[in-house]
C-alpha positions in Angstrom: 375.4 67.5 148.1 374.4 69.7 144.9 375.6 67.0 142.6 373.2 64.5 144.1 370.6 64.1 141.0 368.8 61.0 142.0 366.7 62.8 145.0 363.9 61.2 146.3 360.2 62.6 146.5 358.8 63.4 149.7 355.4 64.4 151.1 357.2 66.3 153.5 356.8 70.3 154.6 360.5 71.0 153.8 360.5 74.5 155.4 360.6 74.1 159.2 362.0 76.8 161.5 365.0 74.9 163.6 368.9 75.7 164.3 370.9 77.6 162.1 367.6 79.5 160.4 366.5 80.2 163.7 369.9 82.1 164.5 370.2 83.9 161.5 366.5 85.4 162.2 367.1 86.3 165.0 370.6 88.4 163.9 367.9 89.6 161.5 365.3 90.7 164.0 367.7 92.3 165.9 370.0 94.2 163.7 367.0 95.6 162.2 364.6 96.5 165.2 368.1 98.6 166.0 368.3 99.8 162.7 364.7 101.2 163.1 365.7 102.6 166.6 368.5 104.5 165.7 366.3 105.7 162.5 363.3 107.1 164.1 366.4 108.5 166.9 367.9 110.3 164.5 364.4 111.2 162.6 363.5 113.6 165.8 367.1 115.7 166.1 368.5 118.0 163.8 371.7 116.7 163.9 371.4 113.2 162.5 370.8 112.8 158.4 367.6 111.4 158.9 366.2 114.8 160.1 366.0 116.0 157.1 363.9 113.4 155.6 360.4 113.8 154.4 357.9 111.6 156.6 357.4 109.9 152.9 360.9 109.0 153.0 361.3 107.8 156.5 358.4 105.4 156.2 359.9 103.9 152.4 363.1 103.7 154.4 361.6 101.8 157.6 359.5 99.8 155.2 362.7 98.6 153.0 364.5 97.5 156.5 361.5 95.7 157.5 361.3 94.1 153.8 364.7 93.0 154.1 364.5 90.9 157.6 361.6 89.0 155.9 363.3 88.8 152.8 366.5 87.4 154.6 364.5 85.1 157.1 362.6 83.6 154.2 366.0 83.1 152.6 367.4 81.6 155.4 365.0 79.2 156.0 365.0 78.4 152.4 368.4 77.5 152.1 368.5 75.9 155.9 365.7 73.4 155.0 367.1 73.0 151.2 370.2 71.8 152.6 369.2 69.6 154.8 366.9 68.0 152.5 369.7 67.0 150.2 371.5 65.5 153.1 368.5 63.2 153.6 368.7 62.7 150.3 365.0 64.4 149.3 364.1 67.0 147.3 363.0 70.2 148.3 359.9 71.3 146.1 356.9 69.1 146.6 353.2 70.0 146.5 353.5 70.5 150.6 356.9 72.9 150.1 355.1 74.8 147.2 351.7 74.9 149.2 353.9 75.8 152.6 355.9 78.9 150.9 352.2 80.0 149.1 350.6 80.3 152.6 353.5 81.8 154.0 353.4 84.8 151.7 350.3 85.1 151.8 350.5 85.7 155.4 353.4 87.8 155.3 351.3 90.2 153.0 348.5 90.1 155.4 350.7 90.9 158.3 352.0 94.1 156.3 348.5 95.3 155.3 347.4 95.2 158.7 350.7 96.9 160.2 350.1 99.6 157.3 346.4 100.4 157.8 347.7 101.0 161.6 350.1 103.5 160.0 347.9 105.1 157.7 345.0 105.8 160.7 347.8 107.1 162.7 347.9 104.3 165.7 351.8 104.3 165.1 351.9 102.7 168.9 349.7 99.3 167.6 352.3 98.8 165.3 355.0 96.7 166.8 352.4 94.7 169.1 350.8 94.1 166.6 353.5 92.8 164.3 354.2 90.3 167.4 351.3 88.9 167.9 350.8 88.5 164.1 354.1 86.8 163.9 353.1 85.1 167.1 349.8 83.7 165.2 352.4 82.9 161.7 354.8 80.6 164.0 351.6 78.6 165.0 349.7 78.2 162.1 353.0 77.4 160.1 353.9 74.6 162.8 353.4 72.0 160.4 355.8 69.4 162.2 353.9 70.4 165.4 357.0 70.8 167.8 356.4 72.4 171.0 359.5 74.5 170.5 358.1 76.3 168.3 354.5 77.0 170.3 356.5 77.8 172.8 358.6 80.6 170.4 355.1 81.5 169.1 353.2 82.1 172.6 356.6 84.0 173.7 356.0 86.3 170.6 352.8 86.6 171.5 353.6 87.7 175.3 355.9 89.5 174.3 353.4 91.3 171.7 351.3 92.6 174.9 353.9 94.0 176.9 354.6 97.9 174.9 350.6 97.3 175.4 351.0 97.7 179.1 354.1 99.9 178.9 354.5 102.0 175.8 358.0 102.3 175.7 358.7 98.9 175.6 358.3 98.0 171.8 361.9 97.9 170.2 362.6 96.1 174.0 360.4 93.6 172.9 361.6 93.0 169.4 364.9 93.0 170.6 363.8 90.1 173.2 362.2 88.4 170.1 365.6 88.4 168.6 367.4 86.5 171.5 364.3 84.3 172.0 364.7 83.0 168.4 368.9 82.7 169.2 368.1 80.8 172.2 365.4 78.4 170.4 368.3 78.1 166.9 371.1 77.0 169.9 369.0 74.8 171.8 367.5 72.6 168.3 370.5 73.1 166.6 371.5 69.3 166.0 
């Protein structure tokens, strides 16, 4: 596979969201949305170590676990869709790839600017429906392929982006949800 020097080049958007990707962001999603649980838990009694944090602190360290599960779902679907590329015998960087990663970062930094002007304002309780929705909105407009799994995945984000609307305590519920939603849809296309 990596000694396959003769690829061919493709028009084709090489970084789709299917199987084992999907899996492995959704492990993400979840180990960190109960990462972030047990964080702001332990934030509000005395007896954990992160009661002793400045709010400064707390928010780098929320902001560095959140920055992780993108980093690591970026990097899975990088190396997901690189690999089965050079299966198919293609090569991975074309001007769709490059334009495809641009747009995604690009979103990504919008989705963290809006989730951060709803910190700075003080609407902590926006945050996570927001972030689901957003990501709801990413998985559509990144669709490329157009595969109805992945509207589907998108309008379940986004559903599931409106329920800590209705009931506040439901956010890290949701996330959690969004987790298995992305297992389930990484089982189900995994070929």
């Amino acid at each position: 596979m990596g000694k396959n020097r003769n690829l061919i080049n493709n028009s084709f958007y090489n970084f789709k969201l299917n199987g084992r990707p999907s899996i492995f962001i959704g492990l993400y999603i979840i180990l960190g949305s109960l990462l972030i649980k047990s964080t702001i838990t332990g934030f509000h009694t005395d007896a954990s170590p992160f009661g002793f944090l400045t709010v400064n602190f707390f928010e780098g360290f929320i902001f560095i676990i959140t920055l992780l599960v993108f980093l690591f779902s970026i990097l899975a679907i990088f190396f997901g869709s690189r690999r089965y590329a050079r299966r198919i015998g293609n090569k991975v960087w074309n001007a769709n790839s490059k334009k495809s990663l641009w747009y995604l970062l690009g979103l990504i930094i919008v989705i963290y600017l809006i989730l951060f002007y709803l910190l700075r304002i003080g609407e902590e309780i926006y945050i996570i429906p927001s972030f689901l929705m957003s990501y709801g909105f990413l998985l559509m407009l990144l669709n490329f392929s157009r595969t109805k799994e992945v509207y589907y995945l998108s309008m379940t984000s986004f559903a599931l982006g409106l329920l800590p609307l209705l009931y506040p305590n439901y956010g890290f519920n949701s996330l959690f949800i969004l987790g298995v939603a992305h297992l389930v849809f990484g089982f189900t296309s995994k070929k």
